[in-house]
C-alpha positions as CSV (number, residue, x, y, z in Angstrom):
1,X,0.0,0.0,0.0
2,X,1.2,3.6,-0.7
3,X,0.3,6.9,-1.2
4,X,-0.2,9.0,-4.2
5,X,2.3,11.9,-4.8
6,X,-0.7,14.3,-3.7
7,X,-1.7,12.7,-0.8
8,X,1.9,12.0,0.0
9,X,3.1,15.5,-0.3
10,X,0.0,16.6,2.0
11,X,0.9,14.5,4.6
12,X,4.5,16.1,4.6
13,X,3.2,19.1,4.4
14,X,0.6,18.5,7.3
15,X,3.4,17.4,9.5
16,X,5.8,20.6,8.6
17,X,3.2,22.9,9.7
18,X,2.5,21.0,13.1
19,X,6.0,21.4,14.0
20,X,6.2,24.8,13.0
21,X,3.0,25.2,15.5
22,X,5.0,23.4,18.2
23,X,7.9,25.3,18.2
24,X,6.0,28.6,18.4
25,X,4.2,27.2,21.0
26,X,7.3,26.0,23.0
27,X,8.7,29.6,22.5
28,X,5.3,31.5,24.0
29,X,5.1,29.0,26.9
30,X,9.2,29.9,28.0
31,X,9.0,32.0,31.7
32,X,8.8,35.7,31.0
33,X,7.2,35.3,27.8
34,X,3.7,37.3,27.8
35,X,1.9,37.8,24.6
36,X,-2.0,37.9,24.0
37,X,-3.9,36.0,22.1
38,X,-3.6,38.1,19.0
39,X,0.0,38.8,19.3
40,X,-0.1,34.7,19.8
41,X,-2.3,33.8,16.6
42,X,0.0,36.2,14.7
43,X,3.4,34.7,15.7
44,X,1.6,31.2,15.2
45,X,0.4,32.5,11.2
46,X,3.6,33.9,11.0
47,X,5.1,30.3,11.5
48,X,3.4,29.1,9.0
49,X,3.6,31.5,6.4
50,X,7.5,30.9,6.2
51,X,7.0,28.0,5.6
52,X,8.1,26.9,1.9
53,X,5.1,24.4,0.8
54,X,5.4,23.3,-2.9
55,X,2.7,23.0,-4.9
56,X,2.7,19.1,-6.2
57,X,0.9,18.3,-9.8
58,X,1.1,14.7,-10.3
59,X,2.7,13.8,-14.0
60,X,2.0,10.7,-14.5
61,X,-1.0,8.7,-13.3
62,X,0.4,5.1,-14.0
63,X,1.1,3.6,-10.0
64,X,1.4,-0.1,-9.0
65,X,0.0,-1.6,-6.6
66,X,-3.0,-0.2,-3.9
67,X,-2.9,3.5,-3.5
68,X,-4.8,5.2,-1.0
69,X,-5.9,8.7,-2.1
């Protein structure tokens, strides 16, 4: 079993951002740190946005085997 290209690339994707997220988290939870919610939701979209997510287009639709899309 396997995952198609798009599927694939979402999951990595998916999994970038969360860590991104947890690290910005980890940084607003260290003693003397005081933000509020906004300034919080910003840094947190912030995060994110620097991320650099590719867009995937899948070439060729010829896969062997199961593929779970």
């Amino acid at each position: 079993m396997s995952f198609c290209d798009h599927c694939e690339g979402q999951r990595f994707d998916r999994a970038q951002v969360l860590r991104a997220l947890r690290a910005t988290r980890r940084r607003l939870s260290a003693p003397g740190t005081a933000c509020s919610v906004d300034q919080s939701l910003a840094m947190a979209i912030e995060a994110v946005r620097a991320l650099e997510i590719p867009h995937l287009e899948v070439l060729d639709d010829l896969v062997e085997g199961e593929v779970i899309h």
